[in-house]
N, C-alpha and C positions, 0 to 999 in steps of 0.2 A: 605555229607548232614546229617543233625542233625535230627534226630526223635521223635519226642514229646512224652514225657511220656505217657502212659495210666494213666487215672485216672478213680477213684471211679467206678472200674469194680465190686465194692460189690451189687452197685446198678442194674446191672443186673442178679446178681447170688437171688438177696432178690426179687427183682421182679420176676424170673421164682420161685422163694420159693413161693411167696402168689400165681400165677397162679397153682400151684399144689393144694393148698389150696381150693382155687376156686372150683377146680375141684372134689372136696371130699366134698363140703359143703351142708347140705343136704336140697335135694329142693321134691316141692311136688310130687305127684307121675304122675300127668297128664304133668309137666312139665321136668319131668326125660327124656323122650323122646328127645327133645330136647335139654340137656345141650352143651351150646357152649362148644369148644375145646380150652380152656385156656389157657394149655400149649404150644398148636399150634400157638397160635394166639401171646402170647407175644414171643415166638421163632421167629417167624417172621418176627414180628417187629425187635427185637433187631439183624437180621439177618440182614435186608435191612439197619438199624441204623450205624451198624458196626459191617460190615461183619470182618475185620480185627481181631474181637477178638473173634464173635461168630460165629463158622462155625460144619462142621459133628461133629465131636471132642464133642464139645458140646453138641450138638443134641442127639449123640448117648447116651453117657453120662445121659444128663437130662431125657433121653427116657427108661433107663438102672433105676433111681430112681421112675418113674412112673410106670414100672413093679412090682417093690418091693411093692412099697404106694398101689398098686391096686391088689397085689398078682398075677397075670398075668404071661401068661408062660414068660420067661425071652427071651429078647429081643424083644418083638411084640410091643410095643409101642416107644422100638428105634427104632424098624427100619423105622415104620411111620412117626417118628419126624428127623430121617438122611432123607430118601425123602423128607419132605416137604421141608427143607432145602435144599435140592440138588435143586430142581427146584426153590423155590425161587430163591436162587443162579443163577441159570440158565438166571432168571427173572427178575434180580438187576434193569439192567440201563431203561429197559425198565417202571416195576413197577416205577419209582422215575421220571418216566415222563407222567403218566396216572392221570389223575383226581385222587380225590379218590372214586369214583363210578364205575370205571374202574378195580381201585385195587381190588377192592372187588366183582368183578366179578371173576377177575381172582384169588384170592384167592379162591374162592369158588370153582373156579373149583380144586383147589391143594387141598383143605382140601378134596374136594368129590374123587379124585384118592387116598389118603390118608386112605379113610374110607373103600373105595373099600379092598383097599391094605388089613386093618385091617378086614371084612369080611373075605376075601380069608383067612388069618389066625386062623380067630374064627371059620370057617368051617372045615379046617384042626383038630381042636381040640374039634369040635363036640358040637361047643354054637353058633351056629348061628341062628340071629331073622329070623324070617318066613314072613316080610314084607319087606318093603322098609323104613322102617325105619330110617336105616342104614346111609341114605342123610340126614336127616334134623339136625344134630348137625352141618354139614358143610354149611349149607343155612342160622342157627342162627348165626354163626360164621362168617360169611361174612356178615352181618348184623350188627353185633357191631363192624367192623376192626374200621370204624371212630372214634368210640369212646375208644378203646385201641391204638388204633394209638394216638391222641390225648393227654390222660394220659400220656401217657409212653415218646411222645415227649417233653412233660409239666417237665416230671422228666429227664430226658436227658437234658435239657439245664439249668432247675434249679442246677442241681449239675455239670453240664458241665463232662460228660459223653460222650469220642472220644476216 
């Protein structure tokens, strides 16, 4: 059996680049609270897109340059972004058969076990918020999957991206 090349895998390395981007760009301070999970959310995608090329490896990886970008203890945000990925994974055939108001239900619930995760971390290390705060970047984030879904499939078959 003959295996088809990988192509234009630049285009998911440049798109988790601008999602970090995203993620550092500064927004006002009522709205700080809620900044969507960027990184999360185009990992996800490009999980469920092609799992074949972007799996933990990745994750952990991309999750390993989000602790440096954000000075954070090193490993706390791989290891959140290898979970989400593990349960997406987990998730694949099921998500790829759900509406997309489905998806992002259940995304929402992986980014909120994700956030938890990250909590238990930030408590560990003695920065923990004193509300509940902590849920709503994964409520905005499941809110926009449609339209990162949308973009990123737009850029996935314009450069044919498999």
């Amino acid at each position: 059996m003959v295996q088809a090349k990988a192509r234009n895998g630049w285009i998911i390395w440049f798109s988790l680049a601008v999602s970090l981007l995203l993620s550092i760009v500064p927004m006002p301070d009522f709205m700080q609270i809620g900044r969507p999970l960027w990184p999360a959310l185009f990992l996800a995608y490009w999980v469920l897109a092609v799992p074949h090329r972007v799996g933990m490896i990745t994750a952990w990886l991309f999750g390993l340059g989000q602790d440096v970008l954000y000075g954070a203890l090193l490993g706390q945000h791989a290891l959140t972004l290898t979970l989400i990925t593990f349960l997406v994974l987990t998730l694949q055939r099921r998500l790829h058969m759900f509406p997309m108001w489905q998806q992002s239900l259940v995304l929402m619930v992986v980014f909120g076990l994700a956030q938890l995760v990250q909590l238990w971390l930030n408590a560990l290390t003695g920065t923990r918020p004193h509300t509940l705060e902590f849920v709503l970047p994964a409520l905005v984030s499941a809110l926009l999957w449609p339209w990162v879904f949308a973009i990123l499939r737009g850029l996935q078959q314009r450069f044919g991206v498999h």
